[in-house]
Each structure stands twice: as structure tokens, then as C-alpha cells.
N, C-alpha and C positions, 0 to 999 in steps of 0.2 A: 151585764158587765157595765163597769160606770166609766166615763167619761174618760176618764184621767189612764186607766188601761186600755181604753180603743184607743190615746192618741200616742201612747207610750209602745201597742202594739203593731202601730202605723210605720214609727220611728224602724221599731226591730225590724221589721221584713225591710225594710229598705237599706238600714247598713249588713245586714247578716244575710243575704240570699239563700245563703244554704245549708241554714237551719229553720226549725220553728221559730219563729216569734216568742211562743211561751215558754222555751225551752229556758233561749236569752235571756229572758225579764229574769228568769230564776236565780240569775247569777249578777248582780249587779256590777261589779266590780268589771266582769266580761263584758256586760251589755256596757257600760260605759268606756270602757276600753275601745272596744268597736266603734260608739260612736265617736268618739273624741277621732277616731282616724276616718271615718266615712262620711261623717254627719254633714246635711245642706245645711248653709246661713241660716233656713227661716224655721229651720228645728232648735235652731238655739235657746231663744229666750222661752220655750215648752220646756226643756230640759232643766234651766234654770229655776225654773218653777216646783220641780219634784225633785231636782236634788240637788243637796249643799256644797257649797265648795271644798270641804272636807270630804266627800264623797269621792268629790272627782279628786281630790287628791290621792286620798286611799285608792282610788281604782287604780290612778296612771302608775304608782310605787308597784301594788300589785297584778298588771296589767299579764296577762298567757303572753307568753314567748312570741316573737314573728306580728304580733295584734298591729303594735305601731310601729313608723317609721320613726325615725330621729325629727323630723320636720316637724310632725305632729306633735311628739315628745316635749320640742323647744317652743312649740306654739301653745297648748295646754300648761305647761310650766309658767310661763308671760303672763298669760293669762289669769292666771291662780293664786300667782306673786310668789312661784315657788322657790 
């Protein structure tokens, strides 16, 4: 497996406990949903690296029900320039 999916699958187990990892990756829009509400500071600029801010937009629009708080919501929006 190359690089960029061990540290992407590092990322997943750490905000999703209670699922697989590769389940997460499968669904991006989910896995960044997740992360956008659990993620550490220093997974940031990794994340920035494999996906586009149009990514994270699309995700947080179609983000699963219950995923984020409002907090998260207005802080990913800021962030985005949404």
C-alpha cells in the first residue's frame, strides 16, 4: 500500500473508532465529513494535500445527518470562504 493511503488510513481510525478505516476512505464525502468534526491540528495540512477545497465543500453540503456540529459547520465554512 503506498504512502499516501497508510497516512490517510491513520487519519480514518482516529476520527471514526467504530468503523474500518477502509470502509471510511470509500466514501469520501463521509470520511471528510468526520474529519472536518474530529480531526487534530497536525492532520490538517496532510489532508490539504489530497483534497481540494471543492472537496471539502461538497462533503460539508453533503455531509450524513448528526456527522457535525454547528461549531464545526461555521468553522469549515470560514475556512473555505463559503
Amino acid at each position: 500500500m503506498n504512502n499516501v493511503q497508510e497516512e490517510l488510513k491513520k487519519i480514518a481510525a482516529r476520527i471514526n473508532w467504530f468503523d474500518v478505516p477502509e470502509r471510511l476512505l470509500s466514501d469520501p464525502d463521509r470520511f471528510l465529513a468526520y474529519f472536518m468534526q474530529y480531526c487534530h491540528d497536525e492532520d490538517i495540512a496532510t489532508m490539504r494535500r489530497y483534497f481540494t477545497d471543492e472537496q471539502f465543500r461538497h462533503a460539508l453540503e453533503n455531509r450524513p445527518p448528526c456527522v457535525m456540529d454547528e461549531k464545526s459547520v461555521s468553522y469549515w465554512k470560514l475556512v473555505l470562504q463559503e
